[in-house]
Backbone bond lengths (Angstrom), bond angles and torsions (degrees), N, CA, C in turn:
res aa  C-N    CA-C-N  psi(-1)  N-CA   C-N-CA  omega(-1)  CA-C   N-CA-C  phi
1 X - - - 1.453 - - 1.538 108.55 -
2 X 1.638 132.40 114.11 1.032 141.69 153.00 1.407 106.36 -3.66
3 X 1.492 125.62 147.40 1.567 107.72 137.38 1.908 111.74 -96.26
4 X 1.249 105.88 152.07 2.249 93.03 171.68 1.767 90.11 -112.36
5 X 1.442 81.71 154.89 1.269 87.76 175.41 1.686 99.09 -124.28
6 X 1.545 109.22 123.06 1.612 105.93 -178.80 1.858 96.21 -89.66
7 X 1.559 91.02 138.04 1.195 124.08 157.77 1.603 140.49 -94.31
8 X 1.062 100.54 107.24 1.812 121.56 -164.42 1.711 102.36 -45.75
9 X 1.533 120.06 87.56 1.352 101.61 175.02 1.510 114.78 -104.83
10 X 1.738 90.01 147.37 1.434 118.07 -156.80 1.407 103.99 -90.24
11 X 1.449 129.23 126.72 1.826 99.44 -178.39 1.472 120.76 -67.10
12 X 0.886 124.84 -174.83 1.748 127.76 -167.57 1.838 82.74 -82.52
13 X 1.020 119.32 -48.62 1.575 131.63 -160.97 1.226 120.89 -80.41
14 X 1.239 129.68 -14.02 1.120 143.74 155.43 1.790 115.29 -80.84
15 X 0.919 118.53 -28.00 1.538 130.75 -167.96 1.767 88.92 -88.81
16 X 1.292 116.48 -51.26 1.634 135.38 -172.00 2.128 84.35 -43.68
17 X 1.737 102.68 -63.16 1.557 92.34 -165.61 1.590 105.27 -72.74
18 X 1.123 120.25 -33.15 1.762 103.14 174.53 1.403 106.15 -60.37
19 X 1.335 149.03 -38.32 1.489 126.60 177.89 1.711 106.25 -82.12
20 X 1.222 107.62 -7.13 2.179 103.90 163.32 1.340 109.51 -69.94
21 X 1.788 108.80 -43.59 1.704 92.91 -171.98 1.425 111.17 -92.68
22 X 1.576 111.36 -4.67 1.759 96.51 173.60 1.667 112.29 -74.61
23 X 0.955 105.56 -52.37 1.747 123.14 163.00 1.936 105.24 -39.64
24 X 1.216 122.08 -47.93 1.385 111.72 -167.63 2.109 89.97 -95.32
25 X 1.177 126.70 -12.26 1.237 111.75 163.21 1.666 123.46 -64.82
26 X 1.306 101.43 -59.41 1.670 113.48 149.96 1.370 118.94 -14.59
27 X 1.302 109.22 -65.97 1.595 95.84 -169.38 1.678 115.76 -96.25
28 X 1.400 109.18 -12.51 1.878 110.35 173.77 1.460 92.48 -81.66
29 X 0.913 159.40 -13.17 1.864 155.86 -179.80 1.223 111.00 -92.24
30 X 1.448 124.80 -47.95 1.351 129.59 175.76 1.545 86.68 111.17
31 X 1.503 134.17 16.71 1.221 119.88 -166.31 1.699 134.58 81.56
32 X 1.564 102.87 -5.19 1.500 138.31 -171.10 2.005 90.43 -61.14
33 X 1.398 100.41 104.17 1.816 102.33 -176.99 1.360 112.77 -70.42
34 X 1.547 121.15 -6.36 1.572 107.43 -162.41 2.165 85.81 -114.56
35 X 1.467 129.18 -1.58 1.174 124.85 154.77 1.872 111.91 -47.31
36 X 1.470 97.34 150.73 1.439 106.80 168.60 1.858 116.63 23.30
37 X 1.435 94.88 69.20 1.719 99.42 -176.56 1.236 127.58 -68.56
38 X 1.477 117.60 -15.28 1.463 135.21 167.37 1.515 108.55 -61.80
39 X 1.549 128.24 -31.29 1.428 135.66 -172.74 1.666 97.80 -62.87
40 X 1.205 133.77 66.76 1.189 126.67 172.14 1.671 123.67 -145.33
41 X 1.104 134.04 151.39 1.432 135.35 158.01 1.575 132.81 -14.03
42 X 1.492 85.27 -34.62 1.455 86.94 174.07 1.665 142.58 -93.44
43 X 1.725 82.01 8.08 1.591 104.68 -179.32 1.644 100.96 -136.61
44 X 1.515 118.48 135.58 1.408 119.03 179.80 1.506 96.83 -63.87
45 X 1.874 124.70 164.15 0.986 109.21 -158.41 1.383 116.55 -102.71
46 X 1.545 102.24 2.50 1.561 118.05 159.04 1.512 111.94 -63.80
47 X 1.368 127.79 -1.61 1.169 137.05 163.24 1.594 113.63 -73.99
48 X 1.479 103.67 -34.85 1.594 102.67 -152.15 1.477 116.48 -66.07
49 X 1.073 125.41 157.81 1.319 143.83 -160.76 1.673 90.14 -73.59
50 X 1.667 121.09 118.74 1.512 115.65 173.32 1.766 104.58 98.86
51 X 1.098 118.02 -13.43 1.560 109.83 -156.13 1.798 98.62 -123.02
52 X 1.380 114.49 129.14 1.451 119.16 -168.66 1.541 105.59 -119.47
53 X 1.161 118.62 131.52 1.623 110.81 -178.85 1.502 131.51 -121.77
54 X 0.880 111.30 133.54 1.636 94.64 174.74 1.433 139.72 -38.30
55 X 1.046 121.31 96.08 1.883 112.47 -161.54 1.601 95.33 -43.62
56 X 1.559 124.18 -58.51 1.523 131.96 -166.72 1.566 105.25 -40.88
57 X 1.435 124.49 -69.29 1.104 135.21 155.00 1.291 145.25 -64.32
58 X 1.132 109.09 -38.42 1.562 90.10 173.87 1.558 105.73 113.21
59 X 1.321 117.65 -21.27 1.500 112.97 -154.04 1.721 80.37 -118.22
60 X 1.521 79.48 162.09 1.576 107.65 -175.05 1.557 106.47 -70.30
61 X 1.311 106.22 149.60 2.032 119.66 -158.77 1.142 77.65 -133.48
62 X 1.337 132.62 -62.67 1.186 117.40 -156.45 1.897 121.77 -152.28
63 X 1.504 115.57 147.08 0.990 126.37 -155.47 2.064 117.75 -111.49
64 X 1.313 126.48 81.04 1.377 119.69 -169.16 1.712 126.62 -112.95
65 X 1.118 101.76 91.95 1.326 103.79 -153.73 1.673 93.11 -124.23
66 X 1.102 121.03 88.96 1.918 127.99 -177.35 1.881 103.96 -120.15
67 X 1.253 104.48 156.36 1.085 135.55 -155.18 1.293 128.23 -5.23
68 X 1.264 109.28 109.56 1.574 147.63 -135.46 1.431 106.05 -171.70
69 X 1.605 123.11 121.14 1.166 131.00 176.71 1.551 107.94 -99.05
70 X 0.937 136.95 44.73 1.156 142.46 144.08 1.676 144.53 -20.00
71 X 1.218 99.32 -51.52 1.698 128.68 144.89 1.837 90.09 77.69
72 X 1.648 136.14 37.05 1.109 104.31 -164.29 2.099 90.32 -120.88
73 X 1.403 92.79 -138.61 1.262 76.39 174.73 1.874 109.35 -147.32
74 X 1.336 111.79 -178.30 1.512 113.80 -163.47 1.818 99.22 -83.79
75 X 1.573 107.50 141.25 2.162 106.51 -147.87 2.126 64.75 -102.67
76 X 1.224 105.06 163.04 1.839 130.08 156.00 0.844 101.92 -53.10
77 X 1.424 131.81 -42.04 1.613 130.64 -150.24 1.669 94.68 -76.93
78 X 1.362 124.93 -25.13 1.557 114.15 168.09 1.197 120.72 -41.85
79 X 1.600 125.75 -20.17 1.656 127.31 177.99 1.093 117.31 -67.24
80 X 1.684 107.36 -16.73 1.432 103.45 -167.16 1.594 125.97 -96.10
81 X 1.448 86.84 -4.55 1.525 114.79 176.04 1.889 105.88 -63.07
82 X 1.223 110.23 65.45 1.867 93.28 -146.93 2.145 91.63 -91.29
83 X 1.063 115.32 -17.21 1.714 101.26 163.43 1.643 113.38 -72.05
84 X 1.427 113.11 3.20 1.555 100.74 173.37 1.901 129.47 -72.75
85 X 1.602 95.59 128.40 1.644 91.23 -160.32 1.678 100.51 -109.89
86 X 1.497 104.83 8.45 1.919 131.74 179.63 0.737 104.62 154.91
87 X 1.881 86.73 150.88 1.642 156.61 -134.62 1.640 98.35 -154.27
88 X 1.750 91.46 93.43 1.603 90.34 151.79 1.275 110.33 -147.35
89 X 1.504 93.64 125.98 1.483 109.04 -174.51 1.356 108.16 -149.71
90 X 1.427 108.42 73.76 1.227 149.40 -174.88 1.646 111.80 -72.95
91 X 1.046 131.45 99.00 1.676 128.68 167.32 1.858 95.43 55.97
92 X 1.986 92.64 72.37 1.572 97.58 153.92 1.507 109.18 -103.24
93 X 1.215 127.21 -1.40 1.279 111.26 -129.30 1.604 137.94 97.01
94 X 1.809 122.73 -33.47 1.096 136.76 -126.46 1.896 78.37 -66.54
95 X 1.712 105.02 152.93 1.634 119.00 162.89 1.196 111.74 -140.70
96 X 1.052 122.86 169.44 1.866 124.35 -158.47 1.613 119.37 77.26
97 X 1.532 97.26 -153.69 1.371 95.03 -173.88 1.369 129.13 -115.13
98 X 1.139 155.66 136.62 0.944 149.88 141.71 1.499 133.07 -0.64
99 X 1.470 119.24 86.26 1.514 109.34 -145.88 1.804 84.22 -73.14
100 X 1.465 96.06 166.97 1.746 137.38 -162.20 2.013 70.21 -75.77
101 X 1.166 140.65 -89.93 1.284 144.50 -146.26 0.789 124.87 -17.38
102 X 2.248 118.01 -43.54 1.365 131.50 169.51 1.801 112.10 -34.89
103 X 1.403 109.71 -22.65 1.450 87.69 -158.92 1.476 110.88 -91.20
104 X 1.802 123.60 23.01 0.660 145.69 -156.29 1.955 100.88 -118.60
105 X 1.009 100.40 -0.17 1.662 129.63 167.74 1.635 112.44 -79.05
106 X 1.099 107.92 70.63 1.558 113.49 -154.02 2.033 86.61 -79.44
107 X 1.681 111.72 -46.88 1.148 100.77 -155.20 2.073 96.34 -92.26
108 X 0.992 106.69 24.01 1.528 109.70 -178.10 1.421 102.86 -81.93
109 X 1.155 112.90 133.04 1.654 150.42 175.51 1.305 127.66 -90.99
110 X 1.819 109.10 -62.80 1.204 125.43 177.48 1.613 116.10 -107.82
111 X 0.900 107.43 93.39 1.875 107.50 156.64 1.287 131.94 -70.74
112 X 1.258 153.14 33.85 1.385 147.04 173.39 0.974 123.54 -33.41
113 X 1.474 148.97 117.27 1.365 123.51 158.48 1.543 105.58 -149.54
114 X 1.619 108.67 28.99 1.426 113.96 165.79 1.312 130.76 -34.13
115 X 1.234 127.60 135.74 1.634 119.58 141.05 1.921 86.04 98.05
116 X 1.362 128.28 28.50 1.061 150.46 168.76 1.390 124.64 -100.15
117 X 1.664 129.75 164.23 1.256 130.56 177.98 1.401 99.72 -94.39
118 X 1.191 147.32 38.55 1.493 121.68 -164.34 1.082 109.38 -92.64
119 X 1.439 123.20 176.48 2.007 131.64 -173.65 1.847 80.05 -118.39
């Protein structure tokens, strides 16, 4: 008798938002490694500290990450977050601009991003 070995599959779309929020951690931290320590491999990212998910799906709904001096700025890869229904990121610091990608947030609701540097 064979042995099988089952393999844990990950959806393409779920994996899509874990490389959105490592990429959008990157640039709200400035890259700062000891920021948001839960953002890691060793916790699914419906775990992560700030990040809310759809039980049905799996994918990230929603994004809460407030007051935090961080000073960095908002990554493109936030577009890809596309089950996000809120954005609060309330007094990080954030400076620059608002990348064009957000508007790719078809099912987004809440935008927060008060008490920020943005253009």
């Amino acid at each position: 008798m064979a042995s099988q070995t089952l393999a844990v599959h990950v959806p393409l779309s779920s994996e899509t938002d874990k490389i959105a929020l490592l990429a959008l951690k990157d640039k709200l931290t400035n890259g700062d490694p000891h920021a948001l320590p839960s953002w890691n491999e060793s916790l699914h990212f419906c775990s992560w500290e700030g990040v809310t998910c759809s039980p049905q799906h799996m994918r990230v709904s929603a994004l809460q990450l407030q007051n935090q001096d961080w000073g960095g700025t908002l990554a493109p890869s936030l577009g890809n977050l596309t089950f996000l229904k809120e954005i609060n990121l309330t007094n990080i610091n954030l400076h620059g601009e608002i990348p064009r990608e957000v508007g790719r947030l078809k099912r987004l609701h809440i935008l927060d991003l008060r008490q920020n540097n943005l253009k």
